[in-house]
N, C-alpha and C positions, 0 to 999 in steps of 0.2 A: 415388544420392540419399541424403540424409542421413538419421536418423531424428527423427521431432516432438520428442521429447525435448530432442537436443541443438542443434534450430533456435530451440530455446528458449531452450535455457542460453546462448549464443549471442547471442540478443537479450539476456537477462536482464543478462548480464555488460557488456553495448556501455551500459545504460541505468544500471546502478547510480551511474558516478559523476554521472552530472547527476541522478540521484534522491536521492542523499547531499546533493549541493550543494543542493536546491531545499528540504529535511527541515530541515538546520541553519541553513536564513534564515529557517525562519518561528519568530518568539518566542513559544515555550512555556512556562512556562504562559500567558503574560500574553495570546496568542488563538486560543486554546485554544475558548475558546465563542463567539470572534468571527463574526459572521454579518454581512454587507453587505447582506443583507435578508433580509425577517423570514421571506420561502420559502426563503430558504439553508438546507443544511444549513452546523452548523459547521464552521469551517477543523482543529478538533483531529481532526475526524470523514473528513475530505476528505484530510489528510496519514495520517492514518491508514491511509485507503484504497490511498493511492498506497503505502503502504512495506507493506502487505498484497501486491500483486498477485504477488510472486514464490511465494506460498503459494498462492493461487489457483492458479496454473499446476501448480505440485505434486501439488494435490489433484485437480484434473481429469487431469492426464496419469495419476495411482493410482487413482483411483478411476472416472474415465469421465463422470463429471458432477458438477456444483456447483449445490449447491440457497444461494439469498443469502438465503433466506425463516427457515431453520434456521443457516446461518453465522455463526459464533462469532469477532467480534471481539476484536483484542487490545485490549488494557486499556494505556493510557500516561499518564502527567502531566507527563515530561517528554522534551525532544530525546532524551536518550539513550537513553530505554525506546526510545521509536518505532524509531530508528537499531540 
């Protein structure tokens, strides 16, 4: 049996390029605080998220658990920061 780690790396790597593809179609900065309602969170905040989750995995496989209450997002303005 493999170890969690590398079932990870594993998915991570199978997913990066359709998360690359789907990161440099959306136009940054220009929606950036795009919201399609006014409960959305924004889309800069949502693409965010998705180009975070490989670090989430990081930190719970080091650390054991992941608090989103205290989690420290990155900071972008534009496609290539995110990417």
């Amino acid at each position: 049996m493999e170890k969690l780690g590398e079932y990870f790396w594993k998915e991570i790597e199978s997913e990066i390029p359709a998360t690359r593809k789907c990161i440099e179609r959306v136009p940054i900065p220009q929606l950036l605080n795009y919201k399609p309602h006014e409960k959305s969170m924004p889309m800069g905040n949502l693409v965010l998220m998705m180009a975070d989750i490989p670090r989430w995995i990081t930190h719970t496989m080091t650390e054991g658990i992941i608090d989103f209450r205290t989690w420290k997002n990155p900071e972008a303005k534009t496609t290539a920061d995110i990417l």
